[in-house]
N, C-alpha and C positions, 0 to 999 in steps of 0.2 A: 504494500500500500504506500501511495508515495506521502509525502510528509503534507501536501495539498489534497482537499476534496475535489467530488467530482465540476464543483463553481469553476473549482481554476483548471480541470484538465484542457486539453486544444478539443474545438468546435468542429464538427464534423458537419458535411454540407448541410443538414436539417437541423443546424443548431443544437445540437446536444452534446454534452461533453463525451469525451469519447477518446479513450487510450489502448492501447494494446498492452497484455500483462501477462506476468509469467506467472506458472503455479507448481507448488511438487506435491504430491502423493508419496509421504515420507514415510517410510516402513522403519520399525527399530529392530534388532536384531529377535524379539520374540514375534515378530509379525505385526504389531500392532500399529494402527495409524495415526498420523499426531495431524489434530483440527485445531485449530482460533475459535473461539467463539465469540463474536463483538455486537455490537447492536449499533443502532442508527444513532447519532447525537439528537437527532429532532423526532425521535419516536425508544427513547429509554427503553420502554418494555417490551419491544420487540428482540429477542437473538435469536442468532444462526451461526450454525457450526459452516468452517470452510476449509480448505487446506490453506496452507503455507503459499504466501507468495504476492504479487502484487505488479505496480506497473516497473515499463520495461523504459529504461534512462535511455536516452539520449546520446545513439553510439554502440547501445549494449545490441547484442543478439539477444532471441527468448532465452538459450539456457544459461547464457552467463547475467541475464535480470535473475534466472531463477538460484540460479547459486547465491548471490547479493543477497537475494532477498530470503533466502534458508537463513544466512548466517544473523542477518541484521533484525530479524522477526524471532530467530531458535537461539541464535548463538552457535549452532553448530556451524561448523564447518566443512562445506562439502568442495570439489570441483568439478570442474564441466565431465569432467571425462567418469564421475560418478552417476551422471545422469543416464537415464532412459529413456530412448522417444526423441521429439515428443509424441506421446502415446495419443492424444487426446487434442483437439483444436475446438473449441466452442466460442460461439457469438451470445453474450445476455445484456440483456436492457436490463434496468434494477432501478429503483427509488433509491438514492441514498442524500444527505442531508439536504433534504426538501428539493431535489431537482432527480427527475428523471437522466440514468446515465447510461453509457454502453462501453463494453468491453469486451475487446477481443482476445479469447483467453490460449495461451499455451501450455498445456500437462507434460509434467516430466515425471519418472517416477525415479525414487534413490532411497538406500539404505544406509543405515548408519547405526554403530554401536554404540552409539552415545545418547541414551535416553532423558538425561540431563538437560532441559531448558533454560535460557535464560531471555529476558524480555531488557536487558542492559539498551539495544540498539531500537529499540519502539522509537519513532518520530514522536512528535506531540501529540497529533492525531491519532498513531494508533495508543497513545496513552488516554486517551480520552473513548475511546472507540471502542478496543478491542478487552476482553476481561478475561481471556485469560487461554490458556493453550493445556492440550489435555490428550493422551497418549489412548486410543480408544482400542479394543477388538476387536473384530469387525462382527463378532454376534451379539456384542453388546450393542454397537453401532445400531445394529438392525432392526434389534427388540426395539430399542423405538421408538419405530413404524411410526411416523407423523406423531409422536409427541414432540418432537424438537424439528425444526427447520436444517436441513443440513444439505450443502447446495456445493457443490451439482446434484440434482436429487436421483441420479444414476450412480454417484461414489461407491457403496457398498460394494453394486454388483461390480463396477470398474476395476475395483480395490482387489477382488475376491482374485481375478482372473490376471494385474499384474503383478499380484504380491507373489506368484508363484513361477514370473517370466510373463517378459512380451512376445506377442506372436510376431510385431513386426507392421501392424495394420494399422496406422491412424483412422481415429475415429472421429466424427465430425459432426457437432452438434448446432446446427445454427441457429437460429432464431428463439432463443431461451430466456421467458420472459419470469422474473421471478417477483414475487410480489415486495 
């Protein structure tokens, strides 16, 4: 997430803000997958679980925004060459503080031994935003079933199928609109 809301990202021809971002699907060495969970600043009681990651600087490639943003979101430390993919390319519109936004997203997937987070590198905004990061199962994940928001709402099943290896087939999700 970059240290700006969606107000200040660049305007896409229909006036919307609108960035390209990187994301990982971070497995720790027992399998488990590590989410954010943040809420909206203009709607507090709303959260959603998400993975790791955010927009892509200026300069950067997706997997070297996605490494950046592993380290400066987890504190771990990954490199390009730990990633996978990307597995995943999705397009979502979204609400987020009071302005309709879009994002063009890129999925990497990576593994690390290091279950240990740290939130040292949060911008302001995600200190304001984000509340907290959370190493999950993926059958805890599942149980559940729409009591919590957890977005991409295809993750679980995604989760299941590269936690074990990629086949190799980007998957492409576009028009993903989330409430």
């Amino acid at each position: 997430m970059s240290a700006d809301g969606p107000g200040d990202w660049p305007r896409d021809s229909e006036g919307y803000p609108h960035r390209q971002a990187a994301r990982v699907v971070l497995f720790d060495a027992r399998g488990r997958l590590l989410l954010a969970i943040g809420h909206d600043a203009d709607d507090p009681e709303r959260q959603w679980w998400f993975t790791i990651g955010g927009g892509i600087e200026e300069g950067e490639d997706p997997a070297a925004g996605a490494v950046r943003e592993v380290r400066e979101e987890t504190g771990i430390r990954l490199g390009v060459e730990d990633l996978v993919g990307p597995v995943l390319y999705r397009t979502a519109e979204f609400d987020f503080a009071a302005v309709t936004a879009r994002q063009d997203e890129w999925f990497f997937v990576a593994r690390t031994e290091c279950a240990e987070v740290s939130r040292e590198g949060w911008t302001d905004l995600e200190k304001e935003v984000l509340d907290g990061l959370k190493w999950w199962d993926l059958d805890e994940l599942e149980a559940l079933d729409g009591a919590a928001e957890v977005y991409p709402r295809q993750l679980v099943g995604f989760a299941r199928e590269w936690r074990d290896g990629w086949d190799g087939r980007l998957v492409s999700l576009t028009g993903a609109r989330e409430p």
